[in-house]
C-alpha positions in Angstrom: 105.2 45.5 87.0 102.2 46.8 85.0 103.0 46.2 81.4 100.5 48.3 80.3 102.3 51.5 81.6 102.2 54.7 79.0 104.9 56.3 77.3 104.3 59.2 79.9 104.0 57.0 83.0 107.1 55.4 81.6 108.7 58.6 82.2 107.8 60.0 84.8 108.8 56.8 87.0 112.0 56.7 85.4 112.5 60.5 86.5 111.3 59.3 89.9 114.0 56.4 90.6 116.8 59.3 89.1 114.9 61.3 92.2 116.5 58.6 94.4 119.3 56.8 92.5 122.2 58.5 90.6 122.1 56.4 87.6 120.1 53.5 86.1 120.3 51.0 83.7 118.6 50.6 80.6 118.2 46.7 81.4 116.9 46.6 84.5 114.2 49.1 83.7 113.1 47.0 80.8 112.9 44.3 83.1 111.0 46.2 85.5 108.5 47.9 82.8 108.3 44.7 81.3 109.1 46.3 78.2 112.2 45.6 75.6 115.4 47.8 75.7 114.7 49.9 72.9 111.4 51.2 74.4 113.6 52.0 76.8 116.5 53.6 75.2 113.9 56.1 73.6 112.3 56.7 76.5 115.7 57.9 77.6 116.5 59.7 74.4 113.3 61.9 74.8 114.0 62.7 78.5 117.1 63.6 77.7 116.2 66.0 74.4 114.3 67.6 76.9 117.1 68.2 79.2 115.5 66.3 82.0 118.6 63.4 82.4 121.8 62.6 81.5 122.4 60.2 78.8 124.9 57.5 80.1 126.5 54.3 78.4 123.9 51.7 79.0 121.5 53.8 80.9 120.9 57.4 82.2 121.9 59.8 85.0 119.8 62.4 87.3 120.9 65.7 85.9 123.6 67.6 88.1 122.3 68.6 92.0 123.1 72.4 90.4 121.4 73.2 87.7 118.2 71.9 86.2 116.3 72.4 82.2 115.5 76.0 81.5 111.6 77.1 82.7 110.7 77.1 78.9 111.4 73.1 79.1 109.7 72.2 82.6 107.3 74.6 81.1 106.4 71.2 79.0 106.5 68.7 81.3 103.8 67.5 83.7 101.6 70.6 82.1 98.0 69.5 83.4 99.3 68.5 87.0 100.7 72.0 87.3 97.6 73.5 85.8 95.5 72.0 88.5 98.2 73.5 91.4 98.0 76.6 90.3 94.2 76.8 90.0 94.0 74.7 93.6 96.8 77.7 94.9 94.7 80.6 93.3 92.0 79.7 95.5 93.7 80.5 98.8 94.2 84.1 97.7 92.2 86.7 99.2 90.6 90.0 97.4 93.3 92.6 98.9 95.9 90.5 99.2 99.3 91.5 98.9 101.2 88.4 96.9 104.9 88.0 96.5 105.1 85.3 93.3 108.7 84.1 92.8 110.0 82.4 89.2 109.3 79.2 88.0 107.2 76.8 85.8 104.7 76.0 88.2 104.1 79.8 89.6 103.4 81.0 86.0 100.3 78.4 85.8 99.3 79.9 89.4 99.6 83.3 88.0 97.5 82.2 84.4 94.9 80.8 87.5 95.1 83.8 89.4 94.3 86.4 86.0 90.7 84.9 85.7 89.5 85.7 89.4 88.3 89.2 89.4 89.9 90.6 92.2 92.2 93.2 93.7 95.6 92.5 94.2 99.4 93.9 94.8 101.6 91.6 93.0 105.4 91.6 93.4 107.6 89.1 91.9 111.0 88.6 90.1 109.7 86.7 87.5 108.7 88.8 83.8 106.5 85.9 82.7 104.5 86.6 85.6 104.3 90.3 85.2 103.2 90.3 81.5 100.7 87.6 82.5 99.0 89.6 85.2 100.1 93.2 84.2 97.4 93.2 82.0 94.5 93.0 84.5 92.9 95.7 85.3 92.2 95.5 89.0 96.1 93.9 89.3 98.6 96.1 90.4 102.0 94.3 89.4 105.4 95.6 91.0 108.6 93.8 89.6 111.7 93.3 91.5 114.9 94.7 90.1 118.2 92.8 89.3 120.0 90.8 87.0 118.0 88.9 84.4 118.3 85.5 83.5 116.4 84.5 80.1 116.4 80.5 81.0 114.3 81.6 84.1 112.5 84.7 82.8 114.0 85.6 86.4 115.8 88.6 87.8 118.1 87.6 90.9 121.0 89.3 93.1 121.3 91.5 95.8 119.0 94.2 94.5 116.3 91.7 94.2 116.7 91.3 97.9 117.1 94.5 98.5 113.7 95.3 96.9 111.8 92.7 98.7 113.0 94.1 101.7 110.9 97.3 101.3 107.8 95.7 101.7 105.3 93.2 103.6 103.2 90.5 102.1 100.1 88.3 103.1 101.3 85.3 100.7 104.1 84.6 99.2 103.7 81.6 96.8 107.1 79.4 95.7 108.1 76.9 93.6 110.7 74.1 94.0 113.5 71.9 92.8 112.8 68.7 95.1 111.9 68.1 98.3 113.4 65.1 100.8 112.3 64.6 104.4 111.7 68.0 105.6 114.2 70.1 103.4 112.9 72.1 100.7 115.5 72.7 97.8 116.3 74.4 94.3 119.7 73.5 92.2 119.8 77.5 92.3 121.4 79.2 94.7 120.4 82.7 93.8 116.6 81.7 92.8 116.6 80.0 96.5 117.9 83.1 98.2 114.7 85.0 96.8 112.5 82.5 97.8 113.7 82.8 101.2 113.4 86.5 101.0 109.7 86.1 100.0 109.1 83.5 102.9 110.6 86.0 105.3 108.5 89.0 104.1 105.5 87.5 104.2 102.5 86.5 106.8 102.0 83.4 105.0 104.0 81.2 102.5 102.5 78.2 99.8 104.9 76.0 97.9 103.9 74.4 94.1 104.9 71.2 94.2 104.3 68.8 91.4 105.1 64.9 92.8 108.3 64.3 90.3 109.7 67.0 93.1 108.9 63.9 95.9 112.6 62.3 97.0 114.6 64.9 95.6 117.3 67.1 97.1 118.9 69.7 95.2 122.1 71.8 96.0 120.7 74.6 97.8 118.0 74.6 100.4 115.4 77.1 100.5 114.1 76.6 104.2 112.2 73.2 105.9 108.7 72.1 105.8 107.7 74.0 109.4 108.7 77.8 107.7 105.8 76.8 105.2 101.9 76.9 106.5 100.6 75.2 103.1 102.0 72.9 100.1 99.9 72.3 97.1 100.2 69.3 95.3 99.3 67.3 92.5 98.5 63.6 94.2 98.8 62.4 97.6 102.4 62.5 99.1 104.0 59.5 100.1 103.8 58.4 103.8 107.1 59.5 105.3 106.3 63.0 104.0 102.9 63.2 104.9 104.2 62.8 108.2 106.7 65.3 107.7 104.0 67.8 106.8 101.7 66.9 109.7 104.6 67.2 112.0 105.0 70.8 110.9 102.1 71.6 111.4 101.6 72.5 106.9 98.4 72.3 105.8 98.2 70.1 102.4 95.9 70.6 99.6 95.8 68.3 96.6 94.7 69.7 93.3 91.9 67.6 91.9 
């Protein structure tokens, strides 16, 4: 292993063997960094003071398949790789276009991206983040969902959220996502994955954020597979078994440079 890994690179492959193993050992990731167990152990300790693992006796655990660090935490993680989505995702917005924008980390930088283009648009989300991001332009016209908010997401969710989505047609709607593992699409969130799917089924088209910690990692609910999507926006080149996933279903990729 490269010993000349950074703190950050550090951490972001230790978040993606939690992706695909429960629980690892402060030992054998020293030995695989090439890097002593203390570097290790704070590693761990800043992951998990950022509510991004579990910290275990001897090592540290993928955080529970239901729930996942508020959006003001991913909020600070992998910040320039979401930057780039969301400016990469902006660009496949039309003037006119009617856009259903659902809560999360990685939707709020496509909304930040989307505010500097100078164009007419119908905006409906459940996310107030969002809506105070984009309300403020002038040729935006911002509709947000009712329903019961949730400060961690900056969210609104239930069956009136549904309900209001139901009311209306979209060109795009544009997701985010917990993880993603052969062709299943998930979210720890039940209720933030219902939306989602309402979004999907309300609109023509439908573009999933997804930053690459999200590669290998299934969640506890699913939000739909790979073939209900036409595009997926990512970070860095997906690994081979789901870039054959995504040309199977016919998604058309775009990676953010």
């Amino acid at each position: 292993m490269n010993d000349r890994l950074t703190k950050k690179e550090r951490q972001e492959r230790i978040l993606e063997r939690l992706g695909s193993d429960v629980t690892v050992r402060i030992s054998t990731l020293a030995e695989q960094f090439n890097v002593t167990t203390e570097t290790i152990r704070r590693d761990i300790d800043e992951l998990t003071d950022r509510g991004l693992v579990d910290r275990t006796y001897g090592g540290a655990a993928s955080k529970s398949l239901s729930s996942e660090p508020a959006m003001e935490q991913r909020r600070l993680t992998h910040v320039e790789e979401r930057e780039r989505i969301g400016s990469c995702a902006a660009g496949l917005i039309e003037p006119g276009d009617v856009v259903m924008i659902d809560a999360g980390s990685t939707t709020l930088h496509f909304a930040r991206a989307l505010a500097s283009l100078d164009m007419d648009l119908t905006i409906l989300t459940n996310c107030l983040a969002v809506a105070h991001v984009l309300g403020s332009i002038r040729r935006i016209r911002v509709m947000l969902c009712p329903g019961e908010f949730r400060e961690a997401e900056s969210g609104l969710y239930g069956e009136e959220t549904a309900t209001f989505l139901d009311r209306f047609t979209a060109n795009k709607a544009v997701i985010g996502a917990g993880g993603v593992l052969d062709d299943e699409i998930t979210d720890a969130d039940s209720q933030a994955a219902w939306v989602k799917r309402k979004m999907i089924e309300r609109s023509e088209k439908s573009i999933l954020l997804l930053d690459h910690s999200k590669f290998g990692t299934r969640l506890f609910s699913t939000v739909c597979t790979a073939s209900q999507l036409d595009h997926i926006v990512l970070d860095r080149t997906p690994p081979p078994q789901m870039a054959s996933i995504c040309r199977n279903a016919g998604l058309q990729v775009h990676i953010a440079s």
